[in-house]
C-alpha positions, 0 to 999 in steps of 0.5 A: 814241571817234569824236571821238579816230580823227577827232582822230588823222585829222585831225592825221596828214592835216595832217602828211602833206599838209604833208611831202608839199608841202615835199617835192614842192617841194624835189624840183621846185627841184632838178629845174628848177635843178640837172638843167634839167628838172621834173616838169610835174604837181608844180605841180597837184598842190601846188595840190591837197594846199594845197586838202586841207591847207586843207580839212582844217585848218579843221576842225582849226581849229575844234577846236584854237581856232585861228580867229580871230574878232571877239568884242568884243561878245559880251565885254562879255555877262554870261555867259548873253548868252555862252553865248546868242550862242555857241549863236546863231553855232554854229547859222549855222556849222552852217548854213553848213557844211551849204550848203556841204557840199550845195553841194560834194557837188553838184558832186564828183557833176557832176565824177565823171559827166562823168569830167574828168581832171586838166589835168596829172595824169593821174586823175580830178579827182573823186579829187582834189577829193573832199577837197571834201564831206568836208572841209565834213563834217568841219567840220559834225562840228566845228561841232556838237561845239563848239555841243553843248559852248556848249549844255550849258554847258560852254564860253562861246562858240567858242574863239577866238585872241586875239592881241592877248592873247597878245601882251601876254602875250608882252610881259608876260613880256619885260618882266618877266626 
């Protein structure tokens, strides 16, 4: 259940986040080349809904098997080797994220004390960066259903992109029609 409002969150934020900096773009070329003028805070706040995209997506990532990762090794383990070297990666990923969501958190609380305001923006940057510890939570909440689902035997490691697989695959096809 908490897994399918996040999933539906998620996927909306992406969309949103992605309209939102095409958009704002367009309206900045048109702005700068047809009328000779621009909005002055469009630049910052793309920079921010590109921080918020990445934030959000690597979770997504995460989940959609969309990482590409490095596993000729763990390829050539029999499958308990698999599902061990999974478990053992998951872990420091969980770790990592977990730095990094304290790390994060740290400094979104510095920034909202201080009360720093947008360079070009005229808010509070906390509200801009807050995308920072919910993002590395977000993660950590990936990372730990992904490690559960190698731990249980579910799954043999990470879902991972192979694209050299898929190449061949996509080649494999031409060459047969």
């Amino acid at each position: 259940m908490l897994a399918n409002v996040v999933d539906r969150l998620e996927e909306g934020a992406i969309a949103f986040l992605l309209a939102a900096m095409t958009a704002l773009t367009f309206i900045q070329v048109i702005l700068r080349y047809v009328f000779n003028t621009s909005m002055q805070w469009s630049i910052e706040a793309v920079v921010y809904l590109f921080a918020w995209l990445i934030l959000i997506g690597i979770s997504y990532g995460v989940k959609t098997g969309s990482h590409i990762g490095v596993d000729a090794l763990v390829n050539i383990l029999p499958v308990r080797g698999k599902r061990v070297a999974g478990v053992i990666a998951g872990v420091l990923c969980i770790v990592y994220a977990g730095f990094m969501t304290v790390g994060s958190w740290s400094y979104f609380e510095t920034v909202y004390q201080i009360g720093v305001r947008g360079d070009d923006i005229p808010i509070q940057r906390w509200i801009l960066i807050v995308i920072l510890p919910i993002g590395f939570v977000l993660l950590l909440f990936r990372l730990m259903q992904a490690t559960w689902r190698i731990a249980r035997g579910k799954e043999l490691g990470f879902k991972l992109a192979d694209e050299a697989a898929d190449a061949m695959r996509q080649f494999n096809n031409k060459t047969k029609d």
